[in-house]
N, C-alpha and C positions, 0 to 999 in steps of 0.2 A: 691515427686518432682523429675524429671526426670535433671540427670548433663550432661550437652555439653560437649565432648570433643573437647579438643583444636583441628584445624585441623593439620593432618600427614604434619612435615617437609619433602621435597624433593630437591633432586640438579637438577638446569637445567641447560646445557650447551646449549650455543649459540654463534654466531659468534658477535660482537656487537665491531662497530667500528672497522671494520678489524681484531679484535681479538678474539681468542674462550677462552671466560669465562665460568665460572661456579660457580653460585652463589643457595645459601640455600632461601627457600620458602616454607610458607605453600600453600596448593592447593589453599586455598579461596585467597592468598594475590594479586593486583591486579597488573600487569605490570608495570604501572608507577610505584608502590610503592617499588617494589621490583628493579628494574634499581636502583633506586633515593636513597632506603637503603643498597640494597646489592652491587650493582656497583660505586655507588660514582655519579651518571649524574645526577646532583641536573636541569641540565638545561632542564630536562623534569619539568612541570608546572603543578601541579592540583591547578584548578580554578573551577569547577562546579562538576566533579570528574562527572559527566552525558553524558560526550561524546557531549555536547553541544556548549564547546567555544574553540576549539581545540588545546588550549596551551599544552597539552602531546601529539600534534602531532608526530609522528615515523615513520622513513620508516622500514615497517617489511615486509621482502621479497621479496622489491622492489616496494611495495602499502605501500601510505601512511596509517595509522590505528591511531586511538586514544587507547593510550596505559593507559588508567583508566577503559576502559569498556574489556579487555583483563584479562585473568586470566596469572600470571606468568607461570603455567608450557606449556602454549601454546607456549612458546618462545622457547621450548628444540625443538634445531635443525635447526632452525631459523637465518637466517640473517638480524641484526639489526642494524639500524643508529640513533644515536641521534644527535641532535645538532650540539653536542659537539667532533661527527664522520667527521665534516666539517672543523675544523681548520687544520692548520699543526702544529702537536706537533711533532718534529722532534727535541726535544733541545731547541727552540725557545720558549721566552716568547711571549706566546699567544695572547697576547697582541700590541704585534707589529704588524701595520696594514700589511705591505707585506705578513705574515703569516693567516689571514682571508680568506677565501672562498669569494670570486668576490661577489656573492650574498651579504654576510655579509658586506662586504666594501662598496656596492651601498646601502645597509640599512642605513650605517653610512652616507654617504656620500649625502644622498635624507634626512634624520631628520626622519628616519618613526621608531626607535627606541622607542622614551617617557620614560617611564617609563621601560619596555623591558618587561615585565612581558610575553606577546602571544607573544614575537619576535621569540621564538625558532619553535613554530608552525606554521608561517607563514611563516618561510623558509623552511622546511621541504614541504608545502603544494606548495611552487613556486617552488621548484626545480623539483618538480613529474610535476607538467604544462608544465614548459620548456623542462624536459624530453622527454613527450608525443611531445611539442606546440614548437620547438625554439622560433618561432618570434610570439610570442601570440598579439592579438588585448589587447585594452584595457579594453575595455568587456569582453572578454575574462577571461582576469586577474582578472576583478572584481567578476566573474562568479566562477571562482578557490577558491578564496580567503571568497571566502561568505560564510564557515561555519565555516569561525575564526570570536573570537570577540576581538576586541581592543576598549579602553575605551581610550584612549591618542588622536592620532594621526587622526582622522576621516578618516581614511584608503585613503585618496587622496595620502599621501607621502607613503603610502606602494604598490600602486601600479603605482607612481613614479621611485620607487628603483627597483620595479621588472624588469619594463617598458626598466629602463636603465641596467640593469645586461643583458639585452637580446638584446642589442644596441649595446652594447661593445665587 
């Protein structure tokens, strides 16, 4: 019988959240997994782990990507946002609504939240819209938004909140 070796740990440095880290990974470990382990950004989501319901949404290198179907050392060299790249951590409990990203606050503020479980990948996926689109239609936004899945909210108040973050 033939033994598997474990796969080679390596360090990848990346820019991630303004910051250049550098965290440990084997080659086969997946992106999300390694953020969520070795960084601490639990606010990346594996739910299909298939690149299908896009809650580990990321902006890597400026293109949003599903960070499950990523291998980690794809990310050495790389400029990375998660989520949790959106608030202002500056001191401030994060939690105090003036410290949320405008998006974040018209999320809260439209109910498109629920449960939050896809919340992180559907801002991630409207901010690249508005990027590209300031004043998107609403088709548009539904267009954007149709390779996240949300089980909560029947996506009307998520592209509510988008609707108004691009209003304001």
């Amino acid at each position: 019988m033939r033994t598997v070796e474990p796969s080679k740990k390596i360090l990848v440095t990346a820019e991630i959240n303004g910051r250049e880290q550098t965290f440990e990974c084997t080659t086969r470990d997946t992106l999300a997994d390694a953020l969520r382990r070795s960084c601490g950004l639990t606010g990346i989501r594996l739910g299909c782990e298939h690149g299908v319901c896009g809650a580990c949404t990321i902006d890597f290198d400026g293109r949003t990507a599903r960070s499950c179907l990523m291998f980690a050392p794809q990310a050495d060299g790389a400029r990375i946002r998660t989520v949790e790249g959106l608030t202002d951590r500056t001191g401030h409990a994060p939690s105090e609504k003036d410290h949320l990203h405008p998006l974040q606050r018209a999320f809260a503020e439209n109910f498109a939240l629920q449960c939050g479980f896809c919340t992180p990948g559907f801002l991630m996926v409207a901010l690249e819209l508005v990027a590209a689109n300031p004043q998107p239609t609403r088709a548009e936004i539904r267009e954007a938004i149709s390779g996240n899945i949300c089980r909560c909210t029947g996506y009307e108040t998520i592209v509510d909140a988008i609707e108004h973050y691009t209003r304001d």
